[in-house]
C-alpha positions in Angstrom: -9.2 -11.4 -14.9 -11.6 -9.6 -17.1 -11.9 -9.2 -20.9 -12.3 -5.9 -22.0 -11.8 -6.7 -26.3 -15.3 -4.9 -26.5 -15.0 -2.2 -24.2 -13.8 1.5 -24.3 -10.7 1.9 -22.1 -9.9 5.4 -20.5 -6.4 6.1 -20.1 -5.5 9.0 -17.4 -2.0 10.2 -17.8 0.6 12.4 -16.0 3.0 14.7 -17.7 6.3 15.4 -16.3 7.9 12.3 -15.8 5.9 10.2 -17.7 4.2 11.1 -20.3 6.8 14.0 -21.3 10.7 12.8 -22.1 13.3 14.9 -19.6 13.0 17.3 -22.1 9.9 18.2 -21.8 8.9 16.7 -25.4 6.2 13.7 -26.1 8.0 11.0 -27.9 7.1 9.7 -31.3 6.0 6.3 -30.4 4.0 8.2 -27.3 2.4 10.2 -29.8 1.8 7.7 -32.2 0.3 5.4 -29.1 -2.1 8.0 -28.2 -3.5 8.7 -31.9 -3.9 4.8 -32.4 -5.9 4.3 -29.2 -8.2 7.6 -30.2 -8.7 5.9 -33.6 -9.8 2.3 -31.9 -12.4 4.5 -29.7 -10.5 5.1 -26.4 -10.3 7.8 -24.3 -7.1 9.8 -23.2 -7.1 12.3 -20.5 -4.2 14.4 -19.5 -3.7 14.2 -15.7 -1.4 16.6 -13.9 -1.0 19.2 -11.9 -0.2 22.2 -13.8 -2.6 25.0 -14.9 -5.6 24.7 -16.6 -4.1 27.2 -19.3 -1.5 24.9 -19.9 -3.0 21.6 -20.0 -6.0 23.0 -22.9 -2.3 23.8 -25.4 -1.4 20.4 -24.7 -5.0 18.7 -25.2 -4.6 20.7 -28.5 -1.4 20.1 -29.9 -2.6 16.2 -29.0 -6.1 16.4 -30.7 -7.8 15.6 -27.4 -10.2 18.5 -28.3 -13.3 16.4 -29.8 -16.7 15.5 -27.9 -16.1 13.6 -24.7 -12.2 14.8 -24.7 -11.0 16.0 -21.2 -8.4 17.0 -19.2 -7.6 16.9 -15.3 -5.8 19.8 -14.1 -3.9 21.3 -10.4 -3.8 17.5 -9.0 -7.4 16.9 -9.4 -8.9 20.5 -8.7 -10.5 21.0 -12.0 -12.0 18.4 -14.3 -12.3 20.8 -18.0 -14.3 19.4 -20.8 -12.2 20.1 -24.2 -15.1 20.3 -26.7 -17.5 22.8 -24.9 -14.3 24.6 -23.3 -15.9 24.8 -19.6 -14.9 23.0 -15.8 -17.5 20.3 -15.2 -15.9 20.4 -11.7 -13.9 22.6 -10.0 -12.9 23.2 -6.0 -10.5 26.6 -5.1 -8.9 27.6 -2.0 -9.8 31.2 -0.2 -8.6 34.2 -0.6 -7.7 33.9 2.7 -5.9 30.9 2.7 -3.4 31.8 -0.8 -2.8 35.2 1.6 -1.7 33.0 4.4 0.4 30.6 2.7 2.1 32.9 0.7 3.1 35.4 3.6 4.4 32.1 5.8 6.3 31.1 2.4 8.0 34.2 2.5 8.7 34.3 6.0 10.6 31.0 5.6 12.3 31.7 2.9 10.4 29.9 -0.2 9.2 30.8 -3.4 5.4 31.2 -4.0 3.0 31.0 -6.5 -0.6 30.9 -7.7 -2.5 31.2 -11.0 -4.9 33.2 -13.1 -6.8 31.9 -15.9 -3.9 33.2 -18.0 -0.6 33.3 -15.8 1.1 32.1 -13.2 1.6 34.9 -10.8 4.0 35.8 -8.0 4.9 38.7 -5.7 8.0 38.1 -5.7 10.5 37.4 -9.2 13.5 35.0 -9.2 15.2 32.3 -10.7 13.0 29.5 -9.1 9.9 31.7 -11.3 11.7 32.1 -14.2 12.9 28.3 -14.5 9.2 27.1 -13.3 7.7 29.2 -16.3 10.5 28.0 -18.9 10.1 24.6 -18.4 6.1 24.5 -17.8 6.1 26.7 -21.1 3.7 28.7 -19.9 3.1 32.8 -19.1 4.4 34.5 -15.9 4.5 37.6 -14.0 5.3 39.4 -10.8 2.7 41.3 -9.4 2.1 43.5 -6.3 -0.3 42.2 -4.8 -1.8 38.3 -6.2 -5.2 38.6 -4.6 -5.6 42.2 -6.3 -4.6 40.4 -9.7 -6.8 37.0 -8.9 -9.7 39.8 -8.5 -13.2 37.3 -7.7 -11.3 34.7 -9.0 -10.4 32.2 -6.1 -7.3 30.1 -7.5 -7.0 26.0 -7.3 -4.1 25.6 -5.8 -0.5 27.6 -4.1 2.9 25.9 -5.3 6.3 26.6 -3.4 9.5 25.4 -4.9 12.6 25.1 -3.0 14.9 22.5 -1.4 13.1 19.5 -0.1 13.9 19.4 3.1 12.9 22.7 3.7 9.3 22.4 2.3 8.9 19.5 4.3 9.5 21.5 7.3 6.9 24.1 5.9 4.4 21.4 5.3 4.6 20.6 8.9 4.8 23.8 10.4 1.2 24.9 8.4 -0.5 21.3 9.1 -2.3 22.8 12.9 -4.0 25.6 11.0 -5.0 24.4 7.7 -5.7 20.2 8.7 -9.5 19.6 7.3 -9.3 22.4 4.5 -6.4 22.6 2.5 -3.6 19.3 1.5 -0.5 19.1 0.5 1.2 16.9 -1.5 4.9 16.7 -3.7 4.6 16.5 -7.7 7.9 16.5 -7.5 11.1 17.1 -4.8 11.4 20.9 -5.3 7.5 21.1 -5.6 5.0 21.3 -3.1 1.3 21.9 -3.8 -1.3 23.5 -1.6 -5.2 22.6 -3.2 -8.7 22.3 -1.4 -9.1 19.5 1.1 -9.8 16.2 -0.3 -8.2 17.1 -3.8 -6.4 14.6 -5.7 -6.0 13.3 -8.7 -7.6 9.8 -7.6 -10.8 11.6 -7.1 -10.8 13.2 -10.1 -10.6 10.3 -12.2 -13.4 8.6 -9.9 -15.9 11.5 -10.6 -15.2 11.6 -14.4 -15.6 7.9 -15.0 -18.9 8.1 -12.9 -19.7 11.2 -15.5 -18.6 9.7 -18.5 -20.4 6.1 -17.8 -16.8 4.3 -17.7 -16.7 1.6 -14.9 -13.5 2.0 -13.1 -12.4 -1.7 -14.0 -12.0 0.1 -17.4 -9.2 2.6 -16.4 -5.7 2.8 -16.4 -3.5 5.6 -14.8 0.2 6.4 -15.2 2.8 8.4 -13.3 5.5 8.6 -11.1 5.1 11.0 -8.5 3.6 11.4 -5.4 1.0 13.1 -6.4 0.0 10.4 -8.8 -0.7 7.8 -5.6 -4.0 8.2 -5.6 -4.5 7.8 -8.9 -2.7 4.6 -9.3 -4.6 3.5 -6.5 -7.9 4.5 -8.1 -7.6 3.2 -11.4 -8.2 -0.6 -12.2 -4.1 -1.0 -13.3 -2.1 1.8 -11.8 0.6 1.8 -14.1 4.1 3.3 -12.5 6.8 4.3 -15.2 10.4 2.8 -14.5 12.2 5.6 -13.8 10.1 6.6 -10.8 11.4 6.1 -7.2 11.0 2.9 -5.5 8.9 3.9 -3.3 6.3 5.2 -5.8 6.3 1.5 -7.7 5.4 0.2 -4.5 1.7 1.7 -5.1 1.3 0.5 -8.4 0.3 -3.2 -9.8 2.1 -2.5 -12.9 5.7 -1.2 -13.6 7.1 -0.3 -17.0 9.6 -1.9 -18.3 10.7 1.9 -20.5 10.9 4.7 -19.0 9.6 8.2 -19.6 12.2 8.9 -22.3 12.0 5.1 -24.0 8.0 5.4 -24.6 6.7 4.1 -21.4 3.4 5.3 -21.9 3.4 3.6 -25.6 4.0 0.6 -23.4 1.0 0.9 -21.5 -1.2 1.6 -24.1 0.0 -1.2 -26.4 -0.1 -3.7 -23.6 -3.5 -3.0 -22.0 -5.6 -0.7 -24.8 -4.7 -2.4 -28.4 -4.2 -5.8 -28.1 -6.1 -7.6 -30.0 -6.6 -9.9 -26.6 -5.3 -7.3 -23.9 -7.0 -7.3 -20.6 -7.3 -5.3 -17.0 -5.7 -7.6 -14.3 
């Protein structure tokens, strides 16, 4: 066990699930947590796999906009610095590839989406869109043709939403043509995400410690989904909230004992960030 008292911690932090109550909202004693750790010189970085456009109104509304404040964005695909407002890393899938996916998505039956710097786009508008957009709070719109929107821009990642079983099917049946270039992994059980090969949020939080000079025995991670594995297995103590499945806790060395509604992430930063004697198992 090793005494971190004098060092600067870096917290990396999922949304949906964990940092966020079921109603989308961050929790007073979340919010006071987070301001508390700023204050005693750690470091909080939003981790998750929604947009880019999305994450920056979050690091705002949370402060996390000052030098060396960033964010982690489509599971991993971009790394954005908050204070000079540009990607320090970033990794996007072909044209090619979001045409392919999204023509086999339709084929089977499954909603499809990518992003713009501004929106999330889709060809095709329903209630699956409409509820993604509502409880993401963020901008949507049905185009004719996403690559003809995208323009130059090559997008980070392709999400489908619909029943589990059937996007499990779909991540089988698109594994012989896109193995060695594009994963895909559940942020949640009505959510599967395409991104670049070798995307994750594990790899994320290894290249921006390495940036930022953090040594990983000085990070925590928290979430609750399978797309937070290889996170939790990254970071020094990979914290799983309570309400997450079984299977999910299995990954981590640390469970909460309050869920993402009760200030679970208050937990974790009380117990491994501001005690006075706290340590990193």
């Amino acid at each position: 066990m090793t005494s971190l008292k004098n060092n600067t911690k870096i917290l990396f932090t999922d949304l949906d699930g964990t940092l966020f109550d079921d109603q989308k909202q961050i929790c007073p004693e979340n919010r006071s947590a987070i301001r508390r750790a700023l204050l005693a010189g750690h470091k909080i970085v939003i981790t998750t796999g929604r947009p880019l456009f999305s994450a920056k109104k979050l690091c705002e509304e949370l402060q996390l906009t000052e030098k060396g404040c960033y964010c982690i964005c489509f599971n991993g695909a971009v790394i954005y610095d908050c204070f000079s407002q540009k990607a320090v890393y970033e990794k996007t899938l072909s044209h090619e590839s979001v045409r392919r996916l999204m023509d086999e998505a339709q084929k089977a039956h499954l909603h499809s989406q990518t992003y713009s710097d501004t929106h999330v786009i889709s060809e095709l508008s329903n209630q699956d869109f409409d509820q993604y957009a509502s409880i993401c709070r963020v901008e949507h719109k049905t185009v004719p043709d996403v690559l003809r929107e995208l323009g130059p821009k090559q997008p980070a990642k392709v999400l489908l939403i619909g029943n589990h079983e059937q996007l499990e099917q779909f991540r089988i049946h698109t594994l012989s043509w896109r193995e060695g270039t594009i994963d895909a992994l559940f942020s949640c059980d009505r959510y599967l995400e395409f991104v670049p090969k070798g995307v994750s949020k594990g790899n994320a939080i290894q290249i921006l410690c390495d940036l930022l000079g953090i040594p990983l025995s000085s990070s925590i991670a928290a979430g609750d989904e399978e797309n937070d594995i290889s996170m939790i297995q990254t970071a020094h103590i990979g914290a799983v909230m309570a309400n997450a499945s079984e299977k999910i806790k299995t990954y981590g060395n640390y469970v909460t004992s309050r869920d993402n509604n009760h200030g679970g992430i208050a937990e974790i930063i009380e117990r491994f960030m501001l005690q006075e004697d706290s340590i990193l198992i």
